[in-house]
N, C-alpha and C positions, 0 to 999 in steps of 0.2 A: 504494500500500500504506500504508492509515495505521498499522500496529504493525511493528515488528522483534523478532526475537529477538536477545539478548544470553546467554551462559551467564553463568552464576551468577561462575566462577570470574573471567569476563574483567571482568563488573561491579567486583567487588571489589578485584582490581589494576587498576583505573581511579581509583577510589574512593580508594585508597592511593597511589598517586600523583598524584592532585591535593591530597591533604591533604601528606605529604611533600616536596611541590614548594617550599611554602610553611612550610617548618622544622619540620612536627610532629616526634615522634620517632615513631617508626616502629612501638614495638611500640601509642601510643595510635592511631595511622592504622590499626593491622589491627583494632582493637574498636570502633574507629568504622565501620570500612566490614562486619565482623558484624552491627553491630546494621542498617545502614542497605541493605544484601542480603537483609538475612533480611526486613525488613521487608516489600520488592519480594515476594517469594519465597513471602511469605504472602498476598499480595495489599491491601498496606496501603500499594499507592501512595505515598499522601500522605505520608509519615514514611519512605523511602527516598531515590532519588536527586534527588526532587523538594524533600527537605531540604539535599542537598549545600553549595548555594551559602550556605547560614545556618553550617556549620560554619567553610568557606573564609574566611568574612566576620571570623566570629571571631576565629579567628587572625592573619589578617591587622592587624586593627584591634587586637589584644594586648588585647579586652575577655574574649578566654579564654586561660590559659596552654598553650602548647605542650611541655611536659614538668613534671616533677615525680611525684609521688606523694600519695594521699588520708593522711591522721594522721587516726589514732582518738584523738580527745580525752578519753573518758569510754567504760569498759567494765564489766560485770559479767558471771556466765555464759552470761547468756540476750540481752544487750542491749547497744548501743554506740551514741555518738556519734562521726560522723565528721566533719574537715573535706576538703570536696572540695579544696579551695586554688586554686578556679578552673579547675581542669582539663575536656577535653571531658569533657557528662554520660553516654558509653558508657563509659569511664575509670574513672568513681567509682562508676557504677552495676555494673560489675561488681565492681568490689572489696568495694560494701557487700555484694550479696547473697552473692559468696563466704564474706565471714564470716560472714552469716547463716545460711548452710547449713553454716558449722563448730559455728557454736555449736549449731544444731539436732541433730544430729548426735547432740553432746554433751548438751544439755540438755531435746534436744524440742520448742524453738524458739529463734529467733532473729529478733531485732528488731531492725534498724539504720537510724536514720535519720543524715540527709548533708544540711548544709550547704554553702555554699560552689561549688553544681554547678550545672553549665548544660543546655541540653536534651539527652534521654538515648536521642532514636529510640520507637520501640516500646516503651510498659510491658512487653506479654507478653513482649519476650525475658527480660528479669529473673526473672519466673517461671518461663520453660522453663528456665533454667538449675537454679533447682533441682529442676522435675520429674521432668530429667534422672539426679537424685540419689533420685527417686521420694517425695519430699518435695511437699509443699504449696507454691506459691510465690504469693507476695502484692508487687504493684510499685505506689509513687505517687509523683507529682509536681506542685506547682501551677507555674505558668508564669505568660508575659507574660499582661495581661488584654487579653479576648478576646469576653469571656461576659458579659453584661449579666446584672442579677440581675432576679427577676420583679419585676415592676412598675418595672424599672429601663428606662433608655435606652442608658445610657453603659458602655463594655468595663470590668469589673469584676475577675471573676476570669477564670484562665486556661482551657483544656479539661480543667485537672485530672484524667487518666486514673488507670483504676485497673485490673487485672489481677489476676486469681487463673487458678491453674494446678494440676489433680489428677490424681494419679495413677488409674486404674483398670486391668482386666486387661487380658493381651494385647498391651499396646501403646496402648491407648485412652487417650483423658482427656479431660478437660474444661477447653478452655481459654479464658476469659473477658478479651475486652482492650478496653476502652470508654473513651472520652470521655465526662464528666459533661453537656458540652453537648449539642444532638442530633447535632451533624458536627464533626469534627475541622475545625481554620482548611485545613488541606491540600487537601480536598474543593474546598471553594469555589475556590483559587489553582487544580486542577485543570482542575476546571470555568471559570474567566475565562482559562487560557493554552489549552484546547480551542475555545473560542467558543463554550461552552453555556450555558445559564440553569441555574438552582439553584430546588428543589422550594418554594416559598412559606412554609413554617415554618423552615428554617434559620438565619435572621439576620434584622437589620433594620438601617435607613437610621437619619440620626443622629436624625428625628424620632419615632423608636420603631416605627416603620410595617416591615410582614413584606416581603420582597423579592423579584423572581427574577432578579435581575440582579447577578452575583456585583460587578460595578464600585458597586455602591451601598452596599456592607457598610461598617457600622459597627458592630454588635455581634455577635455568634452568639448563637444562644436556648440557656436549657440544657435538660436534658434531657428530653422531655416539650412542648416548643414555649411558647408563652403557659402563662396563669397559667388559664385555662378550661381547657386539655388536660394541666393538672398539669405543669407546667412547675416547679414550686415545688419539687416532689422532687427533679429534677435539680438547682437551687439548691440543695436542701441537702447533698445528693453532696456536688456542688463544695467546699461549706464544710467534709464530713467530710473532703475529705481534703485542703483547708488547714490544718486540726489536724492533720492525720499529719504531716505532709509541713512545712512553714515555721511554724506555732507550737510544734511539740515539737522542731524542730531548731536555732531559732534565725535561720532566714534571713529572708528580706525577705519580707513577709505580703502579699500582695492589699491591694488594689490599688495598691502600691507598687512591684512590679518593674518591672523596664524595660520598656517599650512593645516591642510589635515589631519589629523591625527596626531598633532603639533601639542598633547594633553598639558603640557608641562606649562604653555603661553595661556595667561589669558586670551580670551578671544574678542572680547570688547564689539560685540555687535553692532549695527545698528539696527531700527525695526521702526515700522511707520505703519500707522491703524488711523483708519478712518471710517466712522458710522455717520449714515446721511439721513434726515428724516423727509420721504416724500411727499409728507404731506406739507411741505414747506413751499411745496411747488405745485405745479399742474395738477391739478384734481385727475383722479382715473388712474394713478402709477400701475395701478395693480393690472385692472383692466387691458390697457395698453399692453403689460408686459405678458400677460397671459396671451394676445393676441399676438408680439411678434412670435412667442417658445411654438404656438399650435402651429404658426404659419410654418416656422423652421422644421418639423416636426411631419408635418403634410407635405413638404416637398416629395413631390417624384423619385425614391429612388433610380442612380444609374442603374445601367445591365448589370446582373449580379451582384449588385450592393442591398444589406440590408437595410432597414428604415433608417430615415434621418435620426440624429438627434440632437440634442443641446446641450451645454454644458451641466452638469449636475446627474444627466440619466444615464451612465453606465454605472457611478455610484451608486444613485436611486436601484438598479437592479444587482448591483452585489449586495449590499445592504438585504435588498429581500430575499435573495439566497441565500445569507449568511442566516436572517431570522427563521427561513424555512428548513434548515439544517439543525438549527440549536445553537450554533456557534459559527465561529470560522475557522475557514479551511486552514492549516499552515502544512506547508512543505517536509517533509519527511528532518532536511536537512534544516530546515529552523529549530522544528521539537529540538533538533539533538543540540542544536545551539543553546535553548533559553535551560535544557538537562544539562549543561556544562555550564552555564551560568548557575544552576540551584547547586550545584555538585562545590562551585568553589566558592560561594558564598556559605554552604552550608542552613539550604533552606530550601522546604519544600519545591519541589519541581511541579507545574502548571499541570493538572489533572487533565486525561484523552478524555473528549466526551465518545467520540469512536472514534 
């Protein structure tokens, strides 16, 4: 059998007790193990428990704080500067966008960028949280470099993701969670711990050359592949939301964060969270939005293509096979990872549901 099921519940008090094993406090281990559930849950692999071992690392190595609290440095009605103070990035990222979604509330929006933070899981959950509030939700982050620039060789900036989330009727929305590169770095660690190759535009060797062989990675392409298939645009993603995110907050700018796996460096993130409220605007948000997702959705499939869809509905349907299973699926070769994880912490290992 190469997948198991795990339920949701058992993942996350696994997840909370490897972080707490190791000093967190307990209420930052249950936002960490949210963001990094939900991730699985939605089918974002790569940024769940396949991240585990990058938080563990942190803590241990004290290159991230184990307790504390975020300080708002600088506020006005619609906007703040926060410091993370080093704490995990599910921690600060929930704190920025909760005030974000106070002040939207109040003001119509809310803009809060965060210094001082480390990685934060899934953009989209920052967004659903203020979806949740039927608000707009907007999530960024630059990160370790990762990303070669076009015409570039060498890891530059990081997968820079970015995330918008809307409300529409019913229940619907539209939820947008993307890497500026073409693959998140996860993808690839996926694919070299499964023993598979990787599609020939996702990265390149250190001599600039495209790959399919995840052990040869030295850069990720961004978004768009080479600079012939407009890769260029993805390059300049990335750099929009270095400006959101590490020149308008203050923290370490591309390509100067810590390298990879770099545990010993702080990593000094930056992160930008923005909740909007539609009703500040044109009456019908919802209305409207539901009619462009059916239009998107009603398209025509090409020859051989299965239905259209929108951003948010291939989550929307692992989400409901994960609830119609009992849990979710993991890989044969994850189980034995997060059993090497319980084995050298010294704490129960994540119970098979089958």
């Amino acid at each position: 059998m190469s997948y198991q099921i795990i339920s949701r519940h058992e993942m996350h008090s696994f997840m909370r007790r490897a972080m707490v094993s190791i000093g967190t406090n307990g209420s930052h281990a249950e936002s960490l193990a949210d963001v990094l559930v939900m991730g699985d849950y939605r089918g974002h692999f790569s940024h769940g428990l396949n991240r585990l071992e990058l938080y563990l690392e942190d803590i241990t190595t004290k290159s991230c704080k184990a307790e504390g609290e975020p300080t708002i440095l600088k506020e006005s009605g619609a906007t703040a500067w926060v410091d993370g103070n080093n704490l995990l990035g599910p921690v600060v990222g929930k704190f920025c966008m909760n005030l974000a979604i106070k002040k939207a509330k109040e003001s119509g929006i809310g803009w809060v960028v965060a210094k001082g933070s480390n990685h934060f899981g899934i953009a989209g959950y920052y967004s659903l949280l203020a979806l949740e509030q039927n608000l707009l939700g907007m999530a960024f982050t630059n990160a370790s470099p990762l990303m070669a620039t076009t015409r570039g060789k060498e890891p530059f900036f990081g997968t820079n993701p970015l995330s918008l989330a809307a409300p529409a009727n019913n229940g619907d929305s539209f939820v947008l969670d993307m890497a500026t590169s073409v693959v998140a770095l996860g993808k690839v660690e996926l694919a070299d711990r499964k023993g598979e190759s990787i599609p020939n535009n996702w990265a390149i060797d250190k001599n600039g050359q495209q790959i399919t062989n995840p052990k040869d990675l030295n850069a990720l392409l961004p978004l768009g592949g080479v600079e012939k298939s407009s890769g260029y645009k993805g390059y300049g993603l990335a750099a929009m939301v270095e400006v959101f995110t590490s020149i308008l907050s203050g923290a370490t700018v591309a390509p100067n964060v810590r390298k990879w796996g770099d545990n010993h460096k702080t990593a000094d993130l930056g992160q930008c969270f923005i909740a909007i409220n539609p009703e500040m605007f044109a009456p019908g948000f919802t209305d409207r939005m539901s009619a462009l997702i059916d239009s998107c959705r009603n398209q025509e499939p090409a020859a051989g293509q299965p239905n259209v869809l929108v951003a948010g509905d291939p989550e929307r349907e692992h989400m409901k096979k994960c609830d119609s299973q009992g849990g979710i699926a993991y890989h044969i070769n994850q189980i034995e990872f997060a059993n090497r994880i319980a084995t050298q912490l010294n704490i129960e290992a994540p119970k098979i549901l089958k």
